[in-house]
Structures are given as structure tokens and as C-alpha cells.
PASEBA-1860 file (N, C-alpha, C; in nm, 3 decimals):
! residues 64
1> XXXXXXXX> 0.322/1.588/1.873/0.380/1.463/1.827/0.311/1.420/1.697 ~ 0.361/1.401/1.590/0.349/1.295/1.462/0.316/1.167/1.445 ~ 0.243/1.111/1.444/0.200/0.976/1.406/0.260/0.934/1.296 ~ 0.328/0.811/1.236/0.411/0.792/1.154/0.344/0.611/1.145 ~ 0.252/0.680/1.018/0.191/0.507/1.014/0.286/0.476/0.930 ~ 0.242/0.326/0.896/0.266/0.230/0.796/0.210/0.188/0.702 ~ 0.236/0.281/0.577/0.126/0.239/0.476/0.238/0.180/0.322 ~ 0.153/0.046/0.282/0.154/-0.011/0.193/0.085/0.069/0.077
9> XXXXXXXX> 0.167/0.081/-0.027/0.051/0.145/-0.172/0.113/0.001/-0.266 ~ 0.010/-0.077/-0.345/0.017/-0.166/-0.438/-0.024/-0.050/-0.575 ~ 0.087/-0.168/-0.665/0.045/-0.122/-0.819/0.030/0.050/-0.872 ~ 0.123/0.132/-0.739/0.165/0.206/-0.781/0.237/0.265/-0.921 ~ 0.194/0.353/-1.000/0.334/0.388/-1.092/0.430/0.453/-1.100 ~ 0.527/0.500/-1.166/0.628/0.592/-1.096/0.602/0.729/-1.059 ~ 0.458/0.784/-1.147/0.403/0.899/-1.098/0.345/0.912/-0.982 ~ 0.329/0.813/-0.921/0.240/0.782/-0.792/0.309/0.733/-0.687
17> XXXXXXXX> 0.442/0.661/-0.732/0.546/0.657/-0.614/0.622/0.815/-0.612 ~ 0.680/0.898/-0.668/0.713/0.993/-0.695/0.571/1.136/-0.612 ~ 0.482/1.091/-0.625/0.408/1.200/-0.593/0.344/1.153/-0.421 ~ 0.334/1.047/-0.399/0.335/0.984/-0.278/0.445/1.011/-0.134 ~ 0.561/0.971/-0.207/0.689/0.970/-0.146/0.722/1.127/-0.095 ~ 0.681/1.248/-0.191/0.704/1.348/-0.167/0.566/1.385/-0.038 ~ 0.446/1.358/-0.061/0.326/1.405/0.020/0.327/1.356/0.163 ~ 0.379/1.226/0.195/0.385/1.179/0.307/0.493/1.145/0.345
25> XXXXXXXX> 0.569/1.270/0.339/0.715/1.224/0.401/0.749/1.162/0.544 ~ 0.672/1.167/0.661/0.586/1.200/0.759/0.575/1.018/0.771 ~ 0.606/0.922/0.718/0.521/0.799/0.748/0.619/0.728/0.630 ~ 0.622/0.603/0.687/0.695/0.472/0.664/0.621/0.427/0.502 ~ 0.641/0.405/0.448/0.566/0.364/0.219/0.650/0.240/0.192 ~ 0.564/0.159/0.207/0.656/0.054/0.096/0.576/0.052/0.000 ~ 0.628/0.019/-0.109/0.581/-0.004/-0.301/0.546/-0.129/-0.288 ~ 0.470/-0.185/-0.366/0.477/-0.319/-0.438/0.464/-0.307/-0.577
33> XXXXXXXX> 0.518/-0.345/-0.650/0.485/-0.360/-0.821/0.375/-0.406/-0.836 ~ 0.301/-0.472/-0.801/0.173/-0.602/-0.828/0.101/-0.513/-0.763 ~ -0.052/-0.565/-0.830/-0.140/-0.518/-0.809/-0.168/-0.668/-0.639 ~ -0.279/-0.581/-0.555/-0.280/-0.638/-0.401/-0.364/-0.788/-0.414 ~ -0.316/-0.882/-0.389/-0.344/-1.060/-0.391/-0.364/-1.114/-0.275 ~ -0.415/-1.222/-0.291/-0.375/-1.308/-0.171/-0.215/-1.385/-0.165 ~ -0.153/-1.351/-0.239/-0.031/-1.365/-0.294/0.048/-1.326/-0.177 ~ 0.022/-1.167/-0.228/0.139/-1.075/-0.163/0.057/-0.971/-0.092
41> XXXXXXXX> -0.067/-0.981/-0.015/-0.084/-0.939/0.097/-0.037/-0.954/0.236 ~ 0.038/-0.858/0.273/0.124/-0.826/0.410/0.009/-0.760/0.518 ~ -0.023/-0.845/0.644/-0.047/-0.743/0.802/0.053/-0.646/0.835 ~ 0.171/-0.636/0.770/0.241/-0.513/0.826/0.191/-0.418/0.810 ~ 0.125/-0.367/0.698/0.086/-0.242/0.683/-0.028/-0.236/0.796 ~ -0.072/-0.068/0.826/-0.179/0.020/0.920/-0.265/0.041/0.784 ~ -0.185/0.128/0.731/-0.303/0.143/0.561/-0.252/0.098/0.475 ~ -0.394/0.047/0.343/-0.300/-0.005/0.269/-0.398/0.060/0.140
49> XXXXXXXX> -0.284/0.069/0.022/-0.373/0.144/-0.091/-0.390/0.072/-0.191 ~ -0.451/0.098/-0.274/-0.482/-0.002/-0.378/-0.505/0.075/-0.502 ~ -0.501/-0.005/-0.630/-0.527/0.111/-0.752/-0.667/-0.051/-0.831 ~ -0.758/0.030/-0.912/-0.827/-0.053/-0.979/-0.795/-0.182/-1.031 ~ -0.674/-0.178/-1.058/-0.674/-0.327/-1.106/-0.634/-0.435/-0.974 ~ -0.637/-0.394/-0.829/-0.660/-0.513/-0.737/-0.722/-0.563/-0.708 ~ -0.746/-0.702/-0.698/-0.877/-0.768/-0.655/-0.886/-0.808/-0.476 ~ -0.933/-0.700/-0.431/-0.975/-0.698/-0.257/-1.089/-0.776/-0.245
57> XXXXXXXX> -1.047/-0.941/-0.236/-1.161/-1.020/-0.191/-1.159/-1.067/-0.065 ~ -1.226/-1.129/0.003/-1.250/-1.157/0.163/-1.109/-1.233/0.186 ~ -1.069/-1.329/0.123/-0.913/-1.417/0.116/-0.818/-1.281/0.154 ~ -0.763/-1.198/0.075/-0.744/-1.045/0.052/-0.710/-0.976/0.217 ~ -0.836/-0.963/0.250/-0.872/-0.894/0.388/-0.829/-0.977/0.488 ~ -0.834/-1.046/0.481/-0.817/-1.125/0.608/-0.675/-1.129/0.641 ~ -0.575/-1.139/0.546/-0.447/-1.159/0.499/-0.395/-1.039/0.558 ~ -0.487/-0.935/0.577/-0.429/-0.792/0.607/-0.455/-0.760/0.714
END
């Protein structure tokens, strides 16, 4: 049996949605355009990815 998480990738680019989408076909991806906030941090996600320009502060985490 397959495990089929739920992973969030923020501030993806199209090379990275494109190279993502193909690697983990296997598991649920939503995109966000924005880099990861207290904004638009979602608990839906199991994992969640991030690229350098997010600011993962304790507000951030908790949210998730």
C-alpha cells in the first residue's frame, strides 16, 4: 500500500511545479504563488515546503 500525503510547496516556480508534479505523482501538491505567511498558512497540509524567501516564524508554525 502507498501512502499518499498532503503536501503544500509555497513560492514554487514553474520549474519546480513542473519538476515536483512529475516526482511525486504518488501524493496530493497544492501550489501557492506566495512565499509561506501567517497570511496564507493552511493545517491542511502533512508536509509543507518552503523556498528561501519564506519567513517560518513561530506565528507561521502554529498556523500549520
Amino acid at each position: 500500500m502507498v501512502y499518499m500525503a498532503k503536501i503544500a510547496i509555497y513560492d514554487a516556480s514553474k520549474e519546480d511545479k513542473d519538476f515536483f508534479s512529475r516526482a511525486l505523482t504518488e501524493h496530493e501538491l497544492t501550489f501557492v504563488e506566495e512565499p509561506l505567511d501567517a497570511n496564507n498558512a493552511s493545517g491542511e497540509a502533512e508536509i509543507v515546503s518552503v523556498f528561501v524567501s519564506s519567513k517560518v516564524t513561530a506565528a507561521v508554525i502554529q498556523k500549520l
